[in-house]
DODRENRO-911561 format. One record per residue (C-alpha): residue number from 0; x, y, z; residue in three letters. Coordinates in steps of 0.2 Angstrom, whole numbers, plus 2048, in hexadecimal, padded with zeros to 3 digits. Last residue first. Layout:
! residues N
ATOM,k,u,v,w,r
ATOM,NUM,X,Y,Z,Ala
...
END
This chain:
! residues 345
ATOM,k,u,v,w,r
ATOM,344,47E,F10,605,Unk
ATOM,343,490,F16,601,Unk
ATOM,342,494,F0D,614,Unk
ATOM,341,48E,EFF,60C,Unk
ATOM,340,49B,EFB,5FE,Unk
ATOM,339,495,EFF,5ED,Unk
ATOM,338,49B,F11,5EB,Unk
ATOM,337,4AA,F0D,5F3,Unk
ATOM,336,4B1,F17,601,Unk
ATOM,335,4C1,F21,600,Unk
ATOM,334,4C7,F28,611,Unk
ATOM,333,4D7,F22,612,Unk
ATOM,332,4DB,F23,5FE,Unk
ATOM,331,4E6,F31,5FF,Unk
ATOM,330,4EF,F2E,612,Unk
ATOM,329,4F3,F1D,60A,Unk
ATOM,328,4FA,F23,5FA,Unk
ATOM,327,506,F30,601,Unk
ATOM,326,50C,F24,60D,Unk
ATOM,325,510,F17,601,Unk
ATOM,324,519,F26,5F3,Unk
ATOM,323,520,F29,604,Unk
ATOM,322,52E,F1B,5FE,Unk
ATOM,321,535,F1F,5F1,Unk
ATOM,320,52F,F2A,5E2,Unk
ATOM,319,537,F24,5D3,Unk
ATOM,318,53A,F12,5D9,Unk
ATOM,317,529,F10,5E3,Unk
ATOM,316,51E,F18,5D5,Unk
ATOM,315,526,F09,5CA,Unk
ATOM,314,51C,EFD,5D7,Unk
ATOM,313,50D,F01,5DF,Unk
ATOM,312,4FD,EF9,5E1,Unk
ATOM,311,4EA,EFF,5E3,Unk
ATOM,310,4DC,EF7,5EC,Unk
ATOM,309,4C8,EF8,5EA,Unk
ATOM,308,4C9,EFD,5D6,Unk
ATOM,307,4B9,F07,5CF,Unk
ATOM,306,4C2,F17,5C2,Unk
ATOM,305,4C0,F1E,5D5,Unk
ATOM,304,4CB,F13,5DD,Unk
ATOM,303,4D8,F15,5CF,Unk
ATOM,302,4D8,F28,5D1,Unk
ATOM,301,4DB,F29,5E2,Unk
ATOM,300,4EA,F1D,5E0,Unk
ATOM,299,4F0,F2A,5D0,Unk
ATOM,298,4EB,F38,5DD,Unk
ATOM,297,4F8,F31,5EA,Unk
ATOM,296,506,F34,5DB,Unk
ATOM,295,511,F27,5D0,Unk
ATOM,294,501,F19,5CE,Unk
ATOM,293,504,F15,5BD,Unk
ATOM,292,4FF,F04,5BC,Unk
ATOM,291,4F7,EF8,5CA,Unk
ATOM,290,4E3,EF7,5CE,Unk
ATOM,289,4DA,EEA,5DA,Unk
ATOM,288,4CE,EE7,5D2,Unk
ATOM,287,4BD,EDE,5DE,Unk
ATOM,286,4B2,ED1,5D4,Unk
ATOM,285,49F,ED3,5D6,Unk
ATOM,284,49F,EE5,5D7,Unk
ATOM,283,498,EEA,5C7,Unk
ATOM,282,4A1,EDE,5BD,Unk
ATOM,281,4A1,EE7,5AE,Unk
ATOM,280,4A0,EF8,5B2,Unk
ATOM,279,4AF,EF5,5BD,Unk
ATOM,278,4B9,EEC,5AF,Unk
ATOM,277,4B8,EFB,5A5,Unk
ATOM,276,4BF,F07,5B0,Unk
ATOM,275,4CB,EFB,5B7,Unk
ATOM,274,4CF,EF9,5A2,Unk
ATOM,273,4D0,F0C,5A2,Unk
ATOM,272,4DD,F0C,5AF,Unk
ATOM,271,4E8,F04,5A8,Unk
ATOM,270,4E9,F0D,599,Unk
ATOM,269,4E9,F1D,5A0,Unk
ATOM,268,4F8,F18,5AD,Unk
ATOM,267,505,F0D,5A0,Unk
ATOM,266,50D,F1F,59D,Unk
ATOM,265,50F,F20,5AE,Unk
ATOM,264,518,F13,5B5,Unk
ATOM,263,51A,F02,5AC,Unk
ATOM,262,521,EFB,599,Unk
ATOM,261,521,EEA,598,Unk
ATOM,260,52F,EE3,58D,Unk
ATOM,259,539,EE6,57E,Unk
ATOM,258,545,EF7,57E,Unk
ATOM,257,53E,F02,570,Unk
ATOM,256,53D,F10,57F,Unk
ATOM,255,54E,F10,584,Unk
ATOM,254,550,F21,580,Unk
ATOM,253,53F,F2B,57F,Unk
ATOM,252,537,F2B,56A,Unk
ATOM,251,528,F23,570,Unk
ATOM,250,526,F24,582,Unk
ATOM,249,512,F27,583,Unk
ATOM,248,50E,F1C,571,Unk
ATOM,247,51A,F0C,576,Unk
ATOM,246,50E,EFF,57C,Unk
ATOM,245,513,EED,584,Unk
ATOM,244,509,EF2,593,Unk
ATOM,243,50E,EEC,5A4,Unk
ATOM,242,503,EE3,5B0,Unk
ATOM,241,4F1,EEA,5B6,Unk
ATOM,240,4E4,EE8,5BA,Unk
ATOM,239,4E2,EDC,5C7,Unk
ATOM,238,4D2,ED1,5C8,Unk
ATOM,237,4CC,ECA,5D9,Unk
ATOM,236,4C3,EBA,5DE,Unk
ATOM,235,4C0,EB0,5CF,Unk
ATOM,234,4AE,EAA,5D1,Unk
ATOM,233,4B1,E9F,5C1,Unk
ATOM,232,4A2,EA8,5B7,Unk
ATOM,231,4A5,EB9,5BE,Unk
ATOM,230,4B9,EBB,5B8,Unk
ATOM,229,4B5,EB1,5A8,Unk
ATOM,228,4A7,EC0,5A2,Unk
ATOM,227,4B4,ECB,5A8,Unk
ATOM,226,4C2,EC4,59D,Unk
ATOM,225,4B3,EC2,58E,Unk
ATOM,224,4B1,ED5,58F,Unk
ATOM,223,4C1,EDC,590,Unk
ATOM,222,4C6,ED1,583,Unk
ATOM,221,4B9,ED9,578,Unk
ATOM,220,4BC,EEA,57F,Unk
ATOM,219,4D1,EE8,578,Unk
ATOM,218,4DC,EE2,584,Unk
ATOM,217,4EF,EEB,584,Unk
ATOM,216,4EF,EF0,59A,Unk
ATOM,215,4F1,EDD,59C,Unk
ATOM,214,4EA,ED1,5AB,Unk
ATOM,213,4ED,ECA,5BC,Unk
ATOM,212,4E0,EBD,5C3,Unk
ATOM,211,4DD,EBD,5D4,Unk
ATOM,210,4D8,EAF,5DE,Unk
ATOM,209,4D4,EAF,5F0,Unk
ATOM,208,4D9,EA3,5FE,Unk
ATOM,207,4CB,E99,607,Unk
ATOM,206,4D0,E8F,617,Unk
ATOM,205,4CE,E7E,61F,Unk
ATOM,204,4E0,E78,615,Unk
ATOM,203,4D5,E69,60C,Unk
ATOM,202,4C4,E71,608,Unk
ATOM,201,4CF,E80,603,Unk
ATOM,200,4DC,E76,5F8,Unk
ATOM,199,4CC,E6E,5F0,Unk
ATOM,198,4C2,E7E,5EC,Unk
ATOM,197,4D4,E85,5E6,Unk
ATOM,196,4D7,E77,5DB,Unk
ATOM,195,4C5,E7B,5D1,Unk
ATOM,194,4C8,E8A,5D1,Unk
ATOM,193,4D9,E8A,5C8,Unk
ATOM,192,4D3,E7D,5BC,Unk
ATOM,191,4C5,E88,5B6,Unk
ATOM,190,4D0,E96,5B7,Unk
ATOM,189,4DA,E8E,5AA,Unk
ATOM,188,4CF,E87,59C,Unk
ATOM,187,4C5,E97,59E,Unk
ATOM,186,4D5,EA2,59A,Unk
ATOM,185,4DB,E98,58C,Unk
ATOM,184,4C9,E99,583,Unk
ATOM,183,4C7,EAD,587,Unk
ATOM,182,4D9,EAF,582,Unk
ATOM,181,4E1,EB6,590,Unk
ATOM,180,4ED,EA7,591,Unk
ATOM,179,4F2,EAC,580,Unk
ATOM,178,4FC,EB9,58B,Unk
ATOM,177,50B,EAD,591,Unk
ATOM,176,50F,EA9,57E,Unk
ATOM,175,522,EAE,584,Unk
ATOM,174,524,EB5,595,Unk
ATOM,173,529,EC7,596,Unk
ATOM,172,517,ECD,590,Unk
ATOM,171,512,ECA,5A1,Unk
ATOM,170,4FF,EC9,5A1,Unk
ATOM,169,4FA,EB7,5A9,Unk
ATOM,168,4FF,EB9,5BA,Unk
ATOM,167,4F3,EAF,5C6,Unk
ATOM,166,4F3,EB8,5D6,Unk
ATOM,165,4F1,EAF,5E8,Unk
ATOM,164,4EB,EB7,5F8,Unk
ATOM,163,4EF,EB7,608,Unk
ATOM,162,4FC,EAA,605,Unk
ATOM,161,505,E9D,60E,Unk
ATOM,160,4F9,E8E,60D,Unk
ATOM,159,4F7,E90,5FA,Unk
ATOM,158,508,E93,5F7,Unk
ATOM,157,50B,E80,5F1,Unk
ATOM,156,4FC,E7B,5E9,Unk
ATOM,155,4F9,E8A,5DF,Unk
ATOM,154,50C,E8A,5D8,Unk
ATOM,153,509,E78,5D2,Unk
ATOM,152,4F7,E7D,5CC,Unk
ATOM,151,500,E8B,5C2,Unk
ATOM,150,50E,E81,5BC,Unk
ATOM,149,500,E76,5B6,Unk
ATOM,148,4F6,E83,5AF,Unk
ATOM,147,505,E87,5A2,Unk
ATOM,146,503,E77,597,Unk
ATOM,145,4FB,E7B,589,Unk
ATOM,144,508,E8A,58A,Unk
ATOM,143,517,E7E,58B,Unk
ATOM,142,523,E80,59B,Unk
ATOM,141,534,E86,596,Unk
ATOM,140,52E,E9B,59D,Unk
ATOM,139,52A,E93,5AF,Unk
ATOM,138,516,E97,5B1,Unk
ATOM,137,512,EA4,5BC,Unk
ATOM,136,50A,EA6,5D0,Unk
ATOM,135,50B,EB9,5DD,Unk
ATOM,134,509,EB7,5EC,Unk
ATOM,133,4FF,EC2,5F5,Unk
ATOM,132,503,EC6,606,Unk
ATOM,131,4F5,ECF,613,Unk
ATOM,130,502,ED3,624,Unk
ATOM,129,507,EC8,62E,Unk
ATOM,128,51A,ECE,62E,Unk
ATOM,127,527,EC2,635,Unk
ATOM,126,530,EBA,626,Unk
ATOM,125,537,EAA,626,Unk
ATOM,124,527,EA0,61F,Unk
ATOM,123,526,EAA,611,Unk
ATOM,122,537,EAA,60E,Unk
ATOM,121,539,E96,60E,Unk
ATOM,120,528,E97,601,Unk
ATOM,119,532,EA3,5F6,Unk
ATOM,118,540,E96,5F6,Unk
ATOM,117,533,E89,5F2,Unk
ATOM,116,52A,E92,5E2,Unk
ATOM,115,538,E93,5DB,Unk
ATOM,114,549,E9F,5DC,Unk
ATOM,113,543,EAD,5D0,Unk
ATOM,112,544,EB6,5BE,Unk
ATOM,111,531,EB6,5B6,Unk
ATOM,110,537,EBE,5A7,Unk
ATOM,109,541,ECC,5AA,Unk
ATOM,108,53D,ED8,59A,Unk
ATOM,107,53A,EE7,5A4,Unk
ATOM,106,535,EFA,59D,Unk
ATOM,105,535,F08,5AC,Unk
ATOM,104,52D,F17,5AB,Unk
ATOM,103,52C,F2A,5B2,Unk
ATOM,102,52B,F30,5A2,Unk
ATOM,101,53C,F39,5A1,Unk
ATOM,100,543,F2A,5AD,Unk
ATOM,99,543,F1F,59D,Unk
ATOM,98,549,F10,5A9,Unk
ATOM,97,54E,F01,5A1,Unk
ATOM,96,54F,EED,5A9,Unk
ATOM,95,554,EDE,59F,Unk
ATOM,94,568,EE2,59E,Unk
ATOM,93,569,ED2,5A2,Unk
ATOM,92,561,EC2,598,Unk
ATOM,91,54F,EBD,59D,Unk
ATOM,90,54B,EB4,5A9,Unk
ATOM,89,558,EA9,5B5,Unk
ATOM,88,54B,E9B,5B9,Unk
ATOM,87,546,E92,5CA,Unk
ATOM,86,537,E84,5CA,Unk
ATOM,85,525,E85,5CE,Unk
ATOM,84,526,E98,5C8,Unk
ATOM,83,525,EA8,5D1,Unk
ATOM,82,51D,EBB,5CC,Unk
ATOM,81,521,EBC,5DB,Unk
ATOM,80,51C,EC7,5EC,Unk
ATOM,79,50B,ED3,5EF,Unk
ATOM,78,50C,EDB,5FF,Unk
ATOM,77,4FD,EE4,607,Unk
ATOM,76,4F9,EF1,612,Unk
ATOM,75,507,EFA,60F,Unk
ATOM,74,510,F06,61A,Unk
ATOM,73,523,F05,616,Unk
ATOM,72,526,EFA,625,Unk
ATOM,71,51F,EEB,61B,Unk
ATOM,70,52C,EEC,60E,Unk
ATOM,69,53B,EE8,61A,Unk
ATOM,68,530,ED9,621,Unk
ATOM,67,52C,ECF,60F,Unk
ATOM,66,53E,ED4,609,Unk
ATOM,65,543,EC2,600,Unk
ATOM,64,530,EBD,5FB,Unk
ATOM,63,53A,EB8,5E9,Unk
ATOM,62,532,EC4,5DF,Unk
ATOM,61,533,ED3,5E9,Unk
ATOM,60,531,EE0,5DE,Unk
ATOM,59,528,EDA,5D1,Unk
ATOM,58,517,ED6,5D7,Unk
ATOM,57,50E,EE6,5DC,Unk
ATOM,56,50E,EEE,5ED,Unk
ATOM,55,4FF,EF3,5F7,Unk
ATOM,54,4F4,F02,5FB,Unk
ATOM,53,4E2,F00,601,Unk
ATOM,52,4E5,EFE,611,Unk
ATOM,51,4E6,EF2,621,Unk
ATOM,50,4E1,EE5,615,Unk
ATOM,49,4D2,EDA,61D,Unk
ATOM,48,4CF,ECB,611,Unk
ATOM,47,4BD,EC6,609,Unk
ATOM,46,4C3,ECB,5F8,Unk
ATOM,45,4C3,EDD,5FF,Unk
ATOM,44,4C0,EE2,610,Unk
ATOM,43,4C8,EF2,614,Unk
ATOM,42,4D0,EFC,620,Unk
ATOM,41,4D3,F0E,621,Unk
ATOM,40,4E4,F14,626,Unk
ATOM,39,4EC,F07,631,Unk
ATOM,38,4FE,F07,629,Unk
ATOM,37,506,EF7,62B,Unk
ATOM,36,50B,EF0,63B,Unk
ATOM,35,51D,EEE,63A,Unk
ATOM,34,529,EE1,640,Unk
ATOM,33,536,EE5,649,Unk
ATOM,32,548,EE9,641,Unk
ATOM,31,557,EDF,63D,Unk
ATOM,30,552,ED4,630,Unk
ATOM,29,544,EDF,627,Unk
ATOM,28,54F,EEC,625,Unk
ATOM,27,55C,EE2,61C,Unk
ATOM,26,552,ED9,611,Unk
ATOM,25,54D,EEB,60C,Unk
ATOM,24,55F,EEF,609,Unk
ATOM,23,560,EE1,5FD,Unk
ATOM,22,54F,EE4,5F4,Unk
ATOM,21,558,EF6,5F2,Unk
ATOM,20,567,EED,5ED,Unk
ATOM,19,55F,EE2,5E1,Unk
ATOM,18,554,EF0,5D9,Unk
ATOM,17,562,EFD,5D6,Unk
ATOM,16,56C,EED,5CD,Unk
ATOM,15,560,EEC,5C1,Unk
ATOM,14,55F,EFE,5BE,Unk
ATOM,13,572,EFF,5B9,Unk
ATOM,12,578,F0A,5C9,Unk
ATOM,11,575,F1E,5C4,Unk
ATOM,10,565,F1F,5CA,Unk
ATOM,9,56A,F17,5D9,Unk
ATOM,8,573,F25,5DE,Unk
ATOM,7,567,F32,5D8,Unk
ATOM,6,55A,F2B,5E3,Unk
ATOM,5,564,F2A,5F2,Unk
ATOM,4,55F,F3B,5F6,Unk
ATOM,3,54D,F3B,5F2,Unk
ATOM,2,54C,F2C,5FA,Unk
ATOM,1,551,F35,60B,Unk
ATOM,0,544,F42,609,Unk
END
């Protein structure tokens, strides 16, 4: 109820500085009261990690880990922050950030914008939550392509102690050349590296932390194919599906809609979830998705467990529908039971 009546209000700020001010008054929250359990709902093992729920927020938000323990108290049982880079950048030049509120969407060209890897780390380790926390790991947009795992292995290094689980984003369109790295040859370059520093950062720390590869909604059935193919030969841990779409067919014609960047919120849903779809016939359970795009309703997050996902995030819902868009989700996919986890037996 209450984000119904600020909504109009922020609407009418430039969207970019909507986002900081929500992220601010978040920040705020978090500060001064307790920290929250999440919600409780059903929980569930997935990549070997206990989330409290099914429902979790997408990278974007929070890039920068600043509101860890405002965003806890809305009920999620897991935090995604970044995308962050091994050294701070501006991204992309303002205005950079477009809602076409007619489609319920939001286009972003920001391009990895954040404080470094080591100002995210000094918030990590302020902030009081314990709940599941994903962070988030990129490449800086002045590094060269053939030499992009190395921001990767440098982010790796650095948040591996702090996170729950880490996520390799590899499908942001906002990042020049970024998406060659989901060339079959590209990708099997890097997630062999990736692996092989995360057996050595486990035997080292005493503790494993999952990797989850983060991919495009604009594959085609051969990509689809050889991603998955990668996915099971490297024993990646978890695949989400997925980041912004750089299509135009379900706003065409909408204001702002030629506007370059990742287009997200509903009209990226079909798409995106086909490719979970798709990805669950081919893996067959051996790699958990976790399923982000589109999500605006509790049967969108329904939807997405069915189409084979074990988790669902949320992020453009969150600015169009506030708040109980978390709750609605959760009390949704409560009682959801995989069809190849043993209680389906």
């Amino acid at each position: 109820m209450l984000y119904s009546l600020l909504r109009p209000a922020l609407f009418a700020l430039d969207p970019e500085a909507a986002h900081d001010l929500t992220l601010r008054a978040l920040r705020t929250v978090g500060r001064i009261l307790p920290p929250a359990a999440p919600a409780d709902a059903d929980a569930v093992e997935v990549m070997g990690i206990r989330f409290p729920n099914r429902i979790g927020l997408a990278a974007g938000l929070d890039k920068n880990g600043a509101a860890i323990d405002g965003l806890a108290r809305l009920g999620f049982g897991f935090i995604e922050i970044g995308t962050v880079t091994p050294r701070a950048q501006p991204g992309n030049p303002r205005p950079r950030l477009f809602r076409i509120p007619s489609a319920e969407a939001i286009i972003n060209r920001m391009g990895f914008n954040n404080d470094g890897v080591d100002a995210l780390l000094a918030n990590v380790m302020a902030a009081r939550s314990s709940g599941v926390l994903g962070i988030n790991i990129g490449k800086n947009f002045d590094t060269p392509i053939e030499r992009a795992a190395d921001d990767y292995l440098a982010c790796l290094d650095k948040v591996y102690p702090h996170a729950s689980y880490v996520t390799v984003n590899i499908s942001s369109p906002n990042t020049q050349n970024l998406r060659q790295l989901q060339g079959a040859d590209e990708l099997d370059a890097l997630l062999g590296r990736l692996k092989a520093r995360q057996h050595e950062l486990a035997d080292g720390h005493g503790r494993y932390v999952p990797l989850a590869l983060k991919i495009a909604p604009d594959l085609d059935h051969e990509q689809i194919v050889a991603i998955a193919g990668l996915l099971r030969r490297h024993r990646i841990d978890g695949v989400i599906a997925t980041n912004t779409t750089i299509a135009r067919e379900r706003v065409l014609g909408l204001p702002r809609a030629n506007e370059q960047g990742g287009l997200s919120g509903a009209p990226v849903f079909d798409a995106s979830t086909a490719v979970v779809r798709r990805l669950s016939e081919l893996l067959a359970g051996e790699v958990p998705i976790i399923a982000a795009g589109g999500v605006m309703r509790a049967d969108d997050a329904r939807a997405k467990l069915e189409a084979g996902a074990q988790l669902v995030q949320l992020y453009t819902g969150l600015i169009y529908r506030g708040p109980r868009l978390v709750r609605e989700c959760v009390r949704c996919t409560a009682d959801f039971v995989d069809a190849a986890s043993p209680a389906a037996a």
